[in-house]
C-alpha positions in Angstrom: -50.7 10.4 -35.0 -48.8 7.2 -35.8 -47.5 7.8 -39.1 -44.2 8.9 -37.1 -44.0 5.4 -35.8 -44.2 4.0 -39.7 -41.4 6.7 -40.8 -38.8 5.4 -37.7 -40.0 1.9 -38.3 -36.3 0.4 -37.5 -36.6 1.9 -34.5 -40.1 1.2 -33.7 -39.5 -2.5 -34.9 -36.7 -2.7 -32.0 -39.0 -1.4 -29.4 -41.1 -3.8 -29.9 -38.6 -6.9 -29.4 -37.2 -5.2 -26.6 -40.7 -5.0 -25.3 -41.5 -8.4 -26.6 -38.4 -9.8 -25.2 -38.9 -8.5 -21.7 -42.3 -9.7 -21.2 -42.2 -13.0 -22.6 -39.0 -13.5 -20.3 -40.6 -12.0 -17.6 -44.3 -14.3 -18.2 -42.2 -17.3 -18.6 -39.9 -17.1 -15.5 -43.0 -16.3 -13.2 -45.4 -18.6 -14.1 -42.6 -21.4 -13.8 -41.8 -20.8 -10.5 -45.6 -20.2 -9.4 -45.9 -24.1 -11.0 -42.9 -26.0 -9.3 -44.7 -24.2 -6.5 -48.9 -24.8 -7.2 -47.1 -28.7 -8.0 -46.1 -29.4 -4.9 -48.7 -27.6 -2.8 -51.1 -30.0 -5.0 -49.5 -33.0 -3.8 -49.7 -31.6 -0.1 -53.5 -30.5 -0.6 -54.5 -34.2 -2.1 -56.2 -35.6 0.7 -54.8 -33.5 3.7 -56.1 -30.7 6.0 -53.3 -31.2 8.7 -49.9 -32.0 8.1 -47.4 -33.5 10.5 -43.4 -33.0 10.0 -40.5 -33.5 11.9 -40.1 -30.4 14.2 -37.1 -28.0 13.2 -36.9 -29.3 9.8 -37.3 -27.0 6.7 -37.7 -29.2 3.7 -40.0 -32.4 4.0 -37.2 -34.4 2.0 -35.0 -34.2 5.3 -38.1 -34.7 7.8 -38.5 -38.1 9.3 -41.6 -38.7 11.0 -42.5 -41.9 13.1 -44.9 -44.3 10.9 -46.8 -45.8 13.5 -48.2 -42.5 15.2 -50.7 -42.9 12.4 -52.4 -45.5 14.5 -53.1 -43.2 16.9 -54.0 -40.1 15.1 -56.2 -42.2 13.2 -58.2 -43.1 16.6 -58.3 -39.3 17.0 -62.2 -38.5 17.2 -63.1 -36.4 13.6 -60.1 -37.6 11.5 -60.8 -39.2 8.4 -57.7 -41.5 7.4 -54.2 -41.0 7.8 -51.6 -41.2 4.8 -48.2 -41.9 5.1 -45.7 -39.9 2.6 -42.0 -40.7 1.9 -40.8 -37.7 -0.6 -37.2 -38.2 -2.2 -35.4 -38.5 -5.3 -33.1 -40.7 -7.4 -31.4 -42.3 -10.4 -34.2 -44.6 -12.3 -32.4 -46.6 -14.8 -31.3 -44.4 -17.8 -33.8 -41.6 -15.8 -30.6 -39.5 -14.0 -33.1 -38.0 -11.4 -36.8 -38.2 -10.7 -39.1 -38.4 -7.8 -39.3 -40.9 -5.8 -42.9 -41.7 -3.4 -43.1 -44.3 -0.8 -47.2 -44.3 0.2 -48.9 -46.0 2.1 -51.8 -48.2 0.6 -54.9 -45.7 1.2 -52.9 -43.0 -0.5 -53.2 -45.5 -4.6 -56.3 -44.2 -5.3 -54.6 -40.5 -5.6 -52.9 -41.8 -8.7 -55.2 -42.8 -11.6 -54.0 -46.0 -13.7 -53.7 -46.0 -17.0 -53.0 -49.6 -17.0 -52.0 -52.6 -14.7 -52.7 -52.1 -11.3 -51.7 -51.0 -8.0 -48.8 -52.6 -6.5 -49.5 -55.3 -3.5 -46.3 -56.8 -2.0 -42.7 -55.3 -1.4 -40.9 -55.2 -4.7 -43.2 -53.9 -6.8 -43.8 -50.3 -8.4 -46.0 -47.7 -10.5 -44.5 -45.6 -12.9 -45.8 -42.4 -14.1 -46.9 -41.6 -18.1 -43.5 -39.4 -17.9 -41.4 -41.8 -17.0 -43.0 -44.8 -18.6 -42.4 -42.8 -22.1 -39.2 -42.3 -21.3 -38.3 -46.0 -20.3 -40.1 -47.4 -23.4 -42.5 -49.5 -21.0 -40.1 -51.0 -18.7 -40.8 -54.3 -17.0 -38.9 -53.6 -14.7 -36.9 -50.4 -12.6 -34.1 -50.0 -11.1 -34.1 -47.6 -7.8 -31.2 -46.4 -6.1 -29.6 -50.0 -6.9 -32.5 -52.3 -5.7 -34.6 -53.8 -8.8 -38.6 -53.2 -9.2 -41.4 -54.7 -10.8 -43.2 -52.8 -12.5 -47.4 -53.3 -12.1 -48.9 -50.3 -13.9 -48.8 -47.1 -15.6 -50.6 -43.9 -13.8 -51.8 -40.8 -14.5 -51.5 -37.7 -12.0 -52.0 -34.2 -13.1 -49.4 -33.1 -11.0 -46.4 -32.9 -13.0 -44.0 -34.1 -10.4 -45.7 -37.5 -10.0 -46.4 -38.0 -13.2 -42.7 -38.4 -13.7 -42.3 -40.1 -11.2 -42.2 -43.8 -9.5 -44.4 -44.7 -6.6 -44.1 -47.8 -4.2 -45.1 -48.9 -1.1 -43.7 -47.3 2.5 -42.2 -50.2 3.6 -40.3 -50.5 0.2 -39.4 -46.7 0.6 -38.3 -47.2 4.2 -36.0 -49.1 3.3 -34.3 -47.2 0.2 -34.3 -43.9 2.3 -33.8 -45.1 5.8 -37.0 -42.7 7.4 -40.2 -44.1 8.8 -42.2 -41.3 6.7 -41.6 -37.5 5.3 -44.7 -36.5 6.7 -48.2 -37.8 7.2 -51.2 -36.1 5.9 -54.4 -35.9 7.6 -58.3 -35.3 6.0 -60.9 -34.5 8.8 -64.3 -35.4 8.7 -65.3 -31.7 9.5 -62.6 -28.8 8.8 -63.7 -26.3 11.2 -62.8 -29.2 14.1 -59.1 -28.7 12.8 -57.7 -26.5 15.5 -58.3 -28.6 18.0 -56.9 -32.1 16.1 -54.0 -30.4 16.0 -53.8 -29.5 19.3 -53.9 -33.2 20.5 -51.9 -34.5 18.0 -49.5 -32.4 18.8 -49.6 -34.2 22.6 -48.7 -37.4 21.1 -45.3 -36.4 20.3 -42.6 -33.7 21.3 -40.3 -34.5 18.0 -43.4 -33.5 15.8 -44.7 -30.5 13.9 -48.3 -29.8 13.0 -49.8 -27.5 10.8 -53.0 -27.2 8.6 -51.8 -27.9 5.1 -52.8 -24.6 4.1 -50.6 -22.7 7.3 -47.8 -25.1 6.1 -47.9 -24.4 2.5 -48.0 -20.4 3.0 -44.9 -20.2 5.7 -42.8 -23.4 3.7 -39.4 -21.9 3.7 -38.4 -23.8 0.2 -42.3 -22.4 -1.7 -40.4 -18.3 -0.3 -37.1 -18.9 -1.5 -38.7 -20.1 -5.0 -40.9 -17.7 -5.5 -38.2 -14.9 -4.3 -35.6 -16.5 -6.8 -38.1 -16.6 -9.5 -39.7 -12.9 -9.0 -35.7 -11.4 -8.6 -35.0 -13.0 -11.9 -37.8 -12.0 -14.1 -37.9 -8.3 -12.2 -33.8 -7.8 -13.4 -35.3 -9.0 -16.8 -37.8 -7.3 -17.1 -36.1 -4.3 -15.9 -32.7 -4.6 -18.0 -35.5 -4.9 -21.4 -37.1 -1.5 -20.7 -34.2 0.1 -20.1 -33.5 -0.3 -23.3 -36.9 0.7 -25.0 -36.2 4.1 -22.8 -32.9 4.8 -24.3 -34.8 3.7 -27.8 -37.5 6.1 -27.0 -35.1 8.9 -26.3 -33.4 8.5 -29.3 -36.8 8.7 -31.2 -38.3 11.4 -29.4 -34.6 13.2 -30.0 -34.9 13.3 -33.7 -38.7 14.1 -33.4 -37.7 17.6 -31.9 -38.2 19.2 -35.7 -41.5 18.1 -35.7 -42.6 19.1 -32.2 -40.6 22.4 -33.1 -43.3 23.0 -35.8 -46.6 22.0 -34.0 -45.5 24.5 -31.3 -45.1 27.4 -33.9 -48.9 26.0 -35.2 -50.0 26.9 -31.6 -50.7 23.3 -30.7 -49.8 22.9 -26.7 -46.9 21.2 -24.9 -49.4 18.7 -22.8 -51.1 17.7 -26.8 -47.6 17.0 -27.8 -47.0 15.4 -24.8 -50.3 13.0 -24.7 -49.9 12.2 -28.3 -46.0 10.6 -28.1 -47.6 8.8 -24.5 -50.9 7.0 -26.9 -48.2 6.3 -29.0 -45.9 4.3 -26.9 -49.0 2.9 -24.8 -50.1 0.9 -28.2 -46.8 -0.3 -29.0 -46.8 -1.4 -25.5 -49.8 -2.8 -25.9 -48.8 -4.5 -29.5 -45.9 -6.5 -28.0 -47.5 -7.2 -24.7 -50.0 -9.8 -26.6 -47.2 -10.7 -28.4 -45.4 -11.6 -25.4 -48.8 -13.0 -23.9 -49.5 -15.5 -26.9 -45.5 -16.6 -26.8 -45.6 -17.3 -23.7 -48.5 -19.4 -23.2 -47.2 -21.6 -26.7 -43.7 -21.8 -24.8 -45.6 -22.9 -21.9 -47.1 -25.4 -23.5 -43.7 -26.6 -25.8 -42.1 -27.0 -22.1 -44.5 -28.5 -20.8 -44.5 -31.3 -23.8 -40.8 -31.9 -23.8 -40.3 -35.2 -22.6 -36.8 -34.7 -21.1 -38.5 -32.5 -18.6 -40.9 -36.2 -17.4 -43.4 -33.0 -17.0 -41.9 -31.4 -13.7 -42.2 -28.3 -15.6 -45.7 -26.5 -15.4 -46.8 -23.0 -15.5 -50.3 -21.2 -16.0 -50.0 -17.2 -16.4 -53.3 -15.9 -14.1 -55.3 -13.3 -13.6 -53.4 -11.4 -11.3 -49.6 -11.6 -13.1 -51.5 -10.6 -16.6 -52.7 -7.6 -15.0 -49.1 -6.5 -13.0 -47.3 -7.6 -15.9 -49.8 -5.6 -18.1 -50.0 -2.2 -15.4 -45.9 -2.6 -15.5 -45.4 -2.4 -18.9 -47.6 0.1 -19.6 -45.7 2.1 -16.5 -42.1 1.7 -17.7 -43.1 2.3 -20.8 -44.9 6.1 -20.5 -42.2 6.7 -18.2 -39.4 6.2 -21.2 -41.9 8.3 -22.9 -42.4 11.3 -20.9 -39.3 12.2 -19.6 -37.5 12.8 -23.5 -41.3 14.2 -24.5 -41.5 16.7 -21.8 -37.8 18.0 -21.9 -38.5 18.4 -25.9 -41.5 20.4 -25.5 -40.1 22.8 -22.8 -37.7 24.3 -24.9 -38.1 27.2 -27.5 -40.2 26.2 -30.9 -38.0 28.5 -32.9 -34.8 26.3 -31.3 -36.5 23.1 -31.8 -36.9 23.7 -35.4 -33.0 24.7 -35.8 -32.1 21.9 -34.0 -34.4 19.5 -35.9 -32.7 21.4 -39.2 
């Protein structure tokens, strides 16, 4: 059955790049997206059920919420602690752009330390492994033109931080003019969170409040990523298999002597048919763990590469192995059939003059 796939094996060989190609583009541009996006929603998740914004905001880097209503959500009967957040991003010494957290002090035991310790008065700083690699272990930082000692080195599996630089909110006030980004809240007992939000929300008119989860699954900035990333690896993906169809037709095309003669031997249009589909299906099959084990060592190269100070991250799951897998395998029989099945219709006596 696949000695016809060793006889065109030029062509065969380019149906499997194409294939290859496509995949791998499509794994990679996916699961990058879905990581800026698991990144940040990490971050939000880290010791917050409810989250408070400004109202009529869409990104938390433009929100500017009122620091001190942390005193009174904190009094709020079931809440846990309140943590101040100040989200932004700047020029750290020879670093052209990384992030940028202002925290308040509750919020240091988030970030483990790899050594030093956690700041304690204005002025002073922890940088992230990233970042600390890249600076050669810096003494000191330079942030948006104001200089910081630096008190430790952490860890955070959350690539954006780990390249990052945190300080103190007061500190961060101060460089980007806000009282906070947003405040996140932890509850003693999750299923009281409906109604802490509803008297949080009484303490101000200029503020939004959301579980973190509700926020997270309607944040305008999470849609147009994921949009932006699934448009780009769809045209990819699409623009690769449309060339392993015309491949396929060009194969199946010079296969016509051959189907010619099975005909005359009595052998059905549907067996002719199901044969050139198995045959495409483990090509498909072939490149698409090709494309699988690519993509998770390119993963993992990216991920490595310290000019990136780790803000890239992907993980390919469950569910995109198994659409990426059904899609291949779709496009692919499709490219398939259609040359197979026009091929097989026609006359076995003319199918063996053409194929003469």
């Amino acid at each position: 059955m696949f000695r016809s796939l060793l006889y065109y094996r030029y062509k065969t060989l380019l149906i499997i790049i194409s294939a290859t190609a496509a995949i791998t583009s499509t794994f990679l541009i996916t699961a990058l997206s879905n990581g800026i996006v698991q990144m940040y929603a990490q971050m939000l998740r880290t010791d917050g059920d409810i989250i408070v914004t400004e109202k009529g905001v869409a990104d938390t880097f433009f929100s500017d919420v009122n620091l001190s209503l942390s005193s009174s959500i904190a009094k709020i009967e079931g809440v846990r602690s309140v943590q101040g957040v100040i989200v932004g991003a700047g020029k750290i010494d020879t670093v052209p752009i990384a992030g940028i957290y202002g925290v308040t002090p509750n919020r240091y035991h988030n970030y483990q330390l790899s050594s030093g310790k956690y700041p304690r008065r204005q002025g002073e700083v922890m940088i992230g492994e990233s970042i600390n690699m890249l600076l050669v272990d810096p003494k000191t930082v330079t942030l948006m033109g104001r200089t910081f000692h630096v008190t430790g080195i952490y860890h955070s599996d959350i690539g954006f931080e780990n390249g990052g630089v945190v300080l103190g909110i007061e500190d961060a006030q101060r460089l980007f003019h806000k009282g906070a980004s947003f405040l996140l809240i932890s509850l003693k007992d999750i299923s009281q969170s409906e109604s802490i939000i509803d008297k949080i929300k009484t303490l101000s008119s200029r503020i939004d409040v959301k579980s973190t989860r509700e926020f997270i699954d309607n944040y305008n900035q999470f849609k147009i990523i994921r949009i932006s990333g699934g448009v780009i690896a769809s045209i990819s993906f699409f623009m690769g298999f449309l060339a392993i169809v015309s491949l396929m037709s060009l194969m199946v095309g010079e296969r016509v002597y051959e189907f010619g003669i099975k005909r005359a031997l009595g052998i059905s249009r549907i067996r002719i048919i199901k044969e050139v589909i198995v045959e495409v299906i483990a090509l498909t099959l072939f490149a698409f763990v090709l494309a699988y084990l690519l993509s998770v060592f390119g993963l993992d190269i990216l991920m490595h590469i310290k000019r990136f100070q780790g803000y890239l991250s992907g993980q390919i799951g469950v569910a995109l192995f198994v659409e990426l897998l059904c899609g291949s395998l779709l496009m692919a029989v499709i490219g398939a059939l259609i040359p197979a099945w026009m091929a097989s219709r026609v006359d076995p006596i003319t199918l063996i003059n053409r194929g003469k």
